[in-house]
Wavefront OBJ file of the C-alpha trace (Angstrom):
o trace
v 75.878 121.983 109.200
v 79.021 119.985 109.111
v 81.893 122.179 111.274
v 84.574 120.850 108.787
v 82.545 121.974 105.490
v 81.756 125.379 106.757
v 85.460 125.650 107.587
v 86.446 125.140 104.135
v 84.119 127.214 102.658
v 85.320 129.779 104.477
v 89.080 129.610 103.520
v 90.825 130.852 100.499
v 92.379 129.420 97.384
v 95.302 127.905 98.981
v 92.503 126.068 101.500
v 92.790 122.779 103.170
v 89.821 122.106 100.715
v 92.281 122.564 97.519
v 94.985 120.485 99.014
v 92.787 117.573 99.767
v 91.489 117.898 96.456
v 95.293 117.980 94.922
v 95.535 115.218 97.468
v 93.034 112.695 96.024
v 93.413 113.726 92.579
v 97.531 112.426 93.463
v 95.738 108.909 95.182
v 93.852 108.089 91.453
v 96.915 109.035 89.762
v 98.686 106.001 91.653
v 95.747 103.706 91.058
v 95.537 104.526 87.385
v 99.395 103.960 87.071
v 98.968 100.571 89.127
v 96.521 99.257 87.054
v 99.242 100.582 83.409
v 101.943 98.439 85.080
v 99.744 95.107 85.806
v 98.429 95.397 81.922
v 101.930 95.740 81.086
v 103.268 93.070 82.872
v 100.233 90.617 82.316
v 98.896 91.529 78.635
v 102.056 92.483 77.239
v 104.403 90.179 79.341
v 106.790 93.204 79.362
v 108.477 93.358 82.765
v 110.858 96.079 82.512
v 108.044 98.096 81.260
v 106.156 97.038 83.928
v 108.391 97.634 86.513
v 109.250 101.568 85.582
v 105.637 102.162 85.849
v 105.713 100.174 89.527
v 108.494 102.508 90.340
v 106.320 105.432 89.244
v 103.281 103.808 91.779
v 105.949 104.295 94.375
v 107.025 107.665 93.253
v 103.288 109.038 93.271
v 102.415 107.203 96.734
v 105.891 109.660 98.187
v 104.144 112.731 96.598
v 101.000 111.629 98.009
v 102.317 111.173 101.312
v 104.156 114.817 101.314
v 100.792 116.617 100.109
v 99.131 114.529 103.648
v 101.754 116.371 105.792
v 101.593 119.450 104.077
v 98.156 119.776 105.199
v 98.578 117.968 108.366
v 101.340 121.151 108.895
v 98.710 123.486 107.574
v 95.921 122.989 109.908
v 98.798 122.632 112.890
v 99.169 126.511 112.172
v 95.461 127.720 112.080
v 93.091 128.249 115.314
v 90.197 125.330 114.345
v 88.121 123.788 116.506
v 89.153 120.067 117.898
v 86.361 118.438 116.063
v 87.382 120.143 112.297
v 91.156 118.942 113.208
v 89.998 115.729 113.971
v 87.575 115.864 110.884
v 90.142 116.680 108.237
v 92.913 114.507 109.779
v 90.475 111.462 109.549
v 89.633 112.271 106.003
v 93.312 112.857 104.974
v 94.618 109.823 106.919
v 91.250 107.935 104.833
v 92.500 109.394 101.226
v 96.270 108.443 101.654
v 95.254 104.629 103.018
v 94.283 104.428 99.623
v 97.423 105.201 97.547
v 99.354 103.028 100.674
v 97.457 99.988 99.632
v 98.039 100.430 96.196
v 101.665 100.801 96.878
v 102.328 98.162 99.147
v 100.700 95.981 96.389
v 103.289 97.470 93.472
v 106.293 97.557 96.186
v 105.577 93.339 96.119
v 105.647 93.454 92.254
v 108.407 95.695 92.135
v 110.712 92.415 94.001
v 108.415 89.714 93.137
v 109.197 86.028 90.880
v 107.182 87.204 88.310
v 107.931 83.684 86.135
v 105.989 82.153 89.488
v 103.376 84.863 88.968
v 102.884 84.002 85.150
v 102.410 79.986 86.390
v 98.905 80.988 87.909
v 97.231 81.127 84.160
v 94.985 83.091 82.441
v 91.888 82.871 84.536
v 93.642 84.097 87.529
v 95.357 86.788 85.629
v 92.304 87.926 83.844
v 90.588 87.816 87.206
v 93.211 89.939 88.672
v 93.445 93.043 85.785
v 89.306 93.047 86.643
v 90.090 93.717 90.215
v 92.914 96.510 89.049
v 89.898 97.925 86.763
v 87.299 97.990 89.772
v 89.713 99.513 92.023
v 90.523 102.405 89.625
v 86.609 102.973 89.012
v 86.062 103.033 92.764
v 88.902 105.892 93.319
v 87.537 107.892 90.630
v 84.236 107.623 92.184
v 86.320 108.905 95.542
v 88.128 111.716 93.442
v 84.337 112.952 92.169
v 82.688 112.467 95.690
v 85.924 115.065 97.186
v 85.057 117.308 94.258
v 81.629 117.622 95.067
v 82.037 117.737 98.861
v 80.931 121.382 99.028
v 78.311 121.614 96.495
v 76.497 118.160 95.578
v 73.389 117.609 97.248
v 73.018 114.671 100.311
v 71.006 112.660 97.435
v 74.462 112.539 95.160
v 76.879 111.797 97.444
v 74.596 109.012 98.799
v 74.562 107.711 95.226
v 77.831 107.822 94.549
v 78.438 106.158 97.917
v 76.377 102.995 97.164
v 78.118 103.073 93.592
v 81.447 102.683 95.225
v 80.142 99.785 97.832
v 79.215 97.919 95.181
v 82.664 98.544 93.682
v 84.176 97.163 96.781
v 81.382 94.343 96.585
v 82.416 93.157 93.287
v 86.130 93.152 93.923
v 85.784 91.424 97.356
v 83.759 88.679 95.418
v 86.692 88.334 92.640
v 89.074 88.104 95.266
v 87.660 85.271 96.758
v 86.853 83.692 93.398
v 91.203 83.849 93.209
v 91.637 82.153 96.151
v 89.586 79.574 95.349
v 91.444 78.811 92.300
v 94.591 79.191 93.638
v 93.744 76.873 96.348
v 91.713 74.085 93.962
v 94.902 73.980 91.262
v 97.725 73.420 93.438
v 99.949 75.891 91.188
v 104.044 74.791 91.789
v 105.223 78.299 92.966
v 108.272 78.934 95.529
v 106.472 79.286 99.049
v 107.679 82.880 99.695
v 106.314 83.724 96.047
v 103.161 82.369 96.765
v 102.791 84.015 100.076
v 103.609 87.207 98.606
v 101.259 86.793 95.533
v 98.407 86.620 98.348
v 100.158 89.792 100.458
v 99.670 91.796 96.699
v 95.832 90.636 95.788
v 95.214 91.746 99.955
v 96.647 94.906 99.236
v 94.928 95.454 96.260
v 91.931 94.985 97.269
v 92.200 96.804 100.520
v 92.410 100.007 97.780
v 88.727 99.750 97.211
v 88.035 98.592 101.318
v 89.831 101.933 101.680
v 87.849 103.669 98.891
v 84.177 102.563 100.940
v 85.614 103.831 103.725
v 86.442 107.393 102.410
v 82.898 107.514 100.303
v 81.247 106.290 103.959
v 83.134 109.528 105.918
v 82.080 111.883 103.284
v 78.459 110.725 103.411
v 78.547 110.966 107.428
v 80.038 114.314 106.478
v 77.287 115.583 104.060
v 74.535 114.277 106.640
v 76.141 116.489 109.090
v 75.978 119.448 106.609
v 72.071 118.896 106.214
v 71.556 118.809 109.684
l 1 2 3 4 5 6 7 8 9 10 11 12 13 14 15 16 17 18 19 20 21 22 23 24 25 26 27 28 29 30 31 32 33 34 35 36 37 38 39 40 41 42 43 44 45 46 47 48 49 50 51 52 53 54 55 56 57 58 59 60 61 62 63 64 65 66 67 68 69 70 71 72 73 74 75 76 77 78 79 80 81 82 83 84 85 86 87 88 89 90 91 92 93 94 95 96 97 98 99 100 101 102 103 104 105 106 107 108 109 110 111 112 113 114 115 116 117 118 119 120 121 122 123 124 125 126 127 128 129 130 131 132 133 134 135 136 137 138 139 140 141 142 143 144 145 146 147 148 149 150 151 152 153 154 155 156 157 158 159 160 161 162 163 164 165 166 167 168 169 170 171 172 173 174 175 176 177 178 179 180 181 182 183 184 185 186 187 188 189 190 191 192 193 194 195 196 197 198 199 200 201 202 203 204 205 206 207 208 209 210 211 212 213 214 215 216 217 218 219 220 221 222 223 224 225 226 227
């Protein structure tokens, strides 16, 4: 059996298993309030709207960040083995890439020339609130697999696994369906704006590259736990 899972089984309430749970549940919470702002600015064309809910990303991603070292001071404190340090650290450090990619992408918005980000149309906007939509199904799907670490069977996890590949699947392929329009219409934006609108639709979809990644450690760590 995994050394990591048998660690936190055998901790209290105030575990490392708790906090990462707190910790992911504080990662969806960003993504759901990235995906808020980008309807808001994009559906309702309400910036300032949009931008206090940015803010809020930003706000989340700091909380985020201060539950990571939290537990990164907890397990500093307690006699573990190297390989459950290493395991938890990797699968902290894996959670919180998520809410940083999510961030960086509303940090952009937060400073961006959102008139040249309205010139890009409809089809790329639409296209973009579907990757925002993927990206929050795929951290849910993260949030549930963290949940379940310690008592869903190898079979679920598996399947919840593949769901979220195909998650990151779907939003890699929408991506590139972006840049091909962006490329094929020639849209008059100021060159910093435009390199910037591709630095936020990289960042957003690194949240679900990030997401795969997490779902792939948890499997690896539920294969362990069978063995």
């Amino acid at each position: 059996m995994s050394s990591l899972l048998e660690w936190f089984k055998s901790r209290n309430e105030e575990s490392a298993i708790n906090k990462t749970l707190v910790h992911t549940q504080k990662v969806l919470e960003c993504v759901i309030e990235y995906e808020k702002a980008v309807s808001y600015l994009l559906n309702e064309k309400n910036i300032d709207l949009a931008l206090k809910v940015f803010f809020r990303v930003d706000e989340l991603e700091h909380q985020a960040d201060g539950i990571r070292r939290n537990i990164l001071n907890m397990i500093s404190k307690v006699e573990i083995t190297p390989t459950i340090r290493g395991n938890l650290i990797s699968l902290t450090q894996r959670i919180d890439d998520i809410a940083n990619a999510v961030n960086a992408s509303a940090r952009i918005f937060i400073y961006m020339n959102h008139n040249d980000f309205f010139k890009l149309g409809e089809e790329v906007h639409s296209k973009f609130l579907e990757m925002t939509r993927i990206s929050v199904d795929a951290v849910k799907k993260v949030n549930l697999m963290v949940n379940k670490l310690l008592t869903a069977s190898k079979g679920e996890i598996q399947r919840l696994g593949e769901e979220i590949n195909i998650l990151e699947h779907k939003c890699d392929d929408i991506r590139h369906g972006i840049n091909r329009m962006l490329v094929a219409n020639g849209f008059e934006v100021n060159p910093f704006s435009a390199i910037e609108i591709h630095n936020c639709i990289a960042s957003l979809e690194a949240v679900t590259d990030n997401a795969e990644d997490v779902a792939d450690y948890i499997i690896m760590l539920t294969i362990a736990k069978s063995s």
